[in-house]
C-alpha positions in Angstrom: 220.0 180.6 188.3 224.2 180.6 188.5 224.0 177.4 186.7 222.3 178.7 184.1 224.5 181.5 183.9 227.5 179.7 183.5 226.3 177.5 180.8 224.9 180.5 178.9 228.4 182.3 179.2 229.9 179.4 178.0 227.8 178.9 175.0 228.6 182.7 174.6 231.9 182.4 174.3 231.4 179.1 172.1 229.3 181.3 169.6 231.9 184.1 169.3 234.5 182.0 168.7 233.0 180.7 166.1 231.3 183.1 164.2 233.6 186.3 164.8 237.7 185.5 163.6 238.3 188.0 166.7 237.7 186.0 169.3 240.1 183.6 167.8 243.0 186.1 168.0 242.6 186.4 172.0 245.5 184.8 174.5 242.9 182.7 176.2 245.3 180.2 177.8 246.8 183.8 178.9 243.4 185.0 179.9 242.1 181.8 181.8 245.5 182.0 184.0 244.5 185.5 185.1 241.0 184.4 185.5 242.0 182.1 187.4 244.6 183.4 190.0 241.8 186.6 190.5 239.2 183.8 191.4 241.8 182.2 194.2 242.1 185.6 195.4 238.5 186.5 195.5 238.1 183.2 197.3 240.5 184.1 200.1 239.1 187.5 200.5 235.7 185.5 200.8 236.3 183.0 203.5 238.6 185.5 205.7 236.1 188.1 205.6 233.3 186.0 207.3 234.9 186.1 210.6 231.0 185.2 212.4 231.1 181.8 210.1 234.6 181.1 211.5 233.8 181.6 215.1 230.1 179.8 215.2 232.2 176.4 213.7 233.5 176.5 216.8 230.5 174.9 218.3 230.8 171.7 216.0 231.4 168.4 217.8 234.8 166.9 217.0 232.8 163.8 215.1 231.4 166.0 212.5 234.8 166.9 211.2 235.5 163.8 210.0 231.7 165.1 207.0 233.7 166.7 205.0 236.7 164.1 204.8 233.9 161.6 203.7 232.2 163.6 201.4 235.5 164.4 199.5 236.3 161.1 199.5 233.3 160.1 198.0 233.2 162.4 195.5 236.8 161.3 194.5 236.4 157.8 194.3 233.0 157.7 192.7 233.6 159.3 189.9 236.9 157.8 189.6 235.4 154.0 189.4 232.8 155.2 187.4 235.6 157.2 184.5 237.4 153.6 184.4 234.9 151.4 184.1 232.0 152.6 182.1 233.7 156.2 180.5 236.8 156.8 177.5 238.7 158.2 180.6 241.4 157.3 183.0 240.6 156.9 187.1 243.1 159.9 187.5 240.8 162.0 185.3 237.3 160.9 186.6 238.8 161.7 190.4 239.7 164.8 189.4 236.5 166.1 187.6 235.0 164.9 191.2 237.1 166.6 193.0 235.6 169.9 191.8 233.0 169.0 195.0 230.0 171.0 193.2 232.9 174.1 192.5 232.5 174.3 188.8 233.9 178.0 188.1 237.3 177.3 189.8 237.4 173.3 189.4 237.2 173.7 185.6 239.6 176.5 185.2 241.9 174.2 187.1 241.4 171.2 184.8 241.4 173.3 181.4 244.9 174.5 182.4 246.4 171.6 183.6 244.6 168.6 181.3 243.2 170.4 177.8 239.8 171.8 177.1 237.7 168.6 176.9 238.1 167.4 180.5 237.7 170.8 181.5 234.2 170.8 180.2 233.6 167.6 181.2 234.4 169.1 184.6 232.2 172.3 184.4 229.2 170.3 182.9 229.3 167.8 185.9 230.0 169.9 188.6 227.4 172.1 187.2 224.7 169.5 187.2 225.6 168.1 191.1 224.7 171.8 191.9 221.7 171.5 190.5 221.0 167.6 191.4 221.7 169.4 195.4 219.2 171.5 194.2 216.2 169.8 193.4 217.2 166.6 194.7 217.9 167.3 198.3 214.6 167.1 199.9 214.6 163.2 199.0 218.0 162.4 200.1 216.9 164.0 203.5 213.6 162.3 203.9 215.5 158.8 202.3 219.5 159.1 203.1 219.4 161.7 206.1 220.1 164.8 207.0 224.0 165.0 206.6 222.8 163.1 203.0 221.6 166.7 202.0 225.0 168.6 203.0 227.2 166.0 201.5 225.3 166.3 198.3 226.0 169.8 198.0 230.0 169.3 198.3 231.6 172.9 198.1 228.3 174.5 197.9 226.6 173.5 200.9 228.4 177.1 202.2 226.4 179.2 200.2 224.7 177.9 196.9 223.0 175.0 198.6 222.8 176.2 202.2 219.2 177.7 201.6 217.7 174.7 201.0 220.0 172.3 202.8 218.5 174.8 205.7 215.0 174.7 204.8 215.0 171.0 205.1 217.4 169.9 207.1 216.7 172.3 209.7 218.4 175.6 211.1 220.7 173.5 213.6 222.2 172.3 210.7 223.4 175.3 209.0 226.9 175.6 211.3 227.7 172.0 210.0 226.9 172.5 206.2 228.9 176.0 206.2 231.9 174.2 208.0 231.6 171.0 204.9 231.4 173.6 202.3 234.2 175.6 203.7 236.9 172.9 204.0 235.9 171.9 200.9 236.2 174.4 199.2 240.0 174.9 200.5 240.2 171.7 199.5 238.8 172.0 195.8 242.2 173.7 194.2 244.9 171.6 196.2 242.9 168.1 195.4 242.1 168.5 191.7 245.6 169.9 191.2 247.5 166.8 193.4 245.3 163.8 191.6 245.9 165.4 187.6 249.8 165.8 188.7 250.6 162.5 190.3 252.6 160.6 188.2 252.2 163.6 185.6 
């Protein structure tokens, strides 16, 4: 249902801008740079207020810290390979659009300001449908790919979006682990997508 949100608000905004001359007149490269330091902020006041999530990932065994490092490296290369080879776009861009990790809102934002509108799309539109892909898909990966198969797929989301069901199928003993993946991850989401689009910028 957030997916769908998003895509309707951006349709929204789409319509507006095209139909009403107002819309045209707003400072949204002004506007998306508020947006988008209130959405950093709201993300810090997030994470440090769940002090119970921070003190169960205590429990984790050292090797499952090394999930999240795999997943995000996975979801960097990937989509990096795939952008050069097959796609009108660069390595550097395809990494980046994967290194939104399933974070649309704040992994588009980033890539609208820094790269131009299109790639920012491009970035909300795929990071939107590995949400829902975690969604729907996740009861296959588990039963075919394993049980971390269904946390990795949910990247940045597996701490909230994605943990329902990652829980309902993975198992309840597996809820610390897909909190902890979706919580570096989603540290991770601004500082990687902002590193990859400004090497060699």
């Amino acid at each position: 249902m957030g997916s769908l949100k998003i895509i309707a608000a951006f349709f929204t905004g789409l319509g507006c801008s095209l139909l009403l001359p107002f819309f045209q007149k707003l400072p949204a490269e002004t506007l998306s740079s508020m947006a988008l330091y209130l959405l950093l902020f709201l993300v810090g006041v997030s994470i440090g207020g769940r002090r119970e999530t921070l003190q169960m990932l205590r429990g984790i065994r050292p090797s499952l810290l090394l999930l999240p490092l795999m997943v995000a490296s996975g979801s960097i290369l990937a989509p990096g390979l795939v952008a050069a080879l097959f796609l009108p776009l660069s390595f550097q861009e395809g990494a980046a659009v994967g290194a939104g990790m399933g974070y649309y809102s704040l992994s588009s934002i980033l890539i609208t300001k820094i790269s131009g509108e299109t790639l920012g799309l491009i970035a909300l539109l795929s990071n939107i449908f590995r949400e829902i892909l975690a969604l729907t898909a996740t009861p296959l990966l588990v039963r075919y790919c394993g049980r971390l198969s269904g946390i990795a797929a949910g990247g940045a989301t597996a701490m909230d979006t994605t943990l329902p069901v990652i829980v309902r199928f993975t198992g309840r003993e597996y809820a610390i682990i897909a909190v902890f993946s979706g919580l570096v991850l989603t540290l991770c989401t601004p500082v990687l997508v902002t590193a990859i689009l400004s090497y060699g910028a």
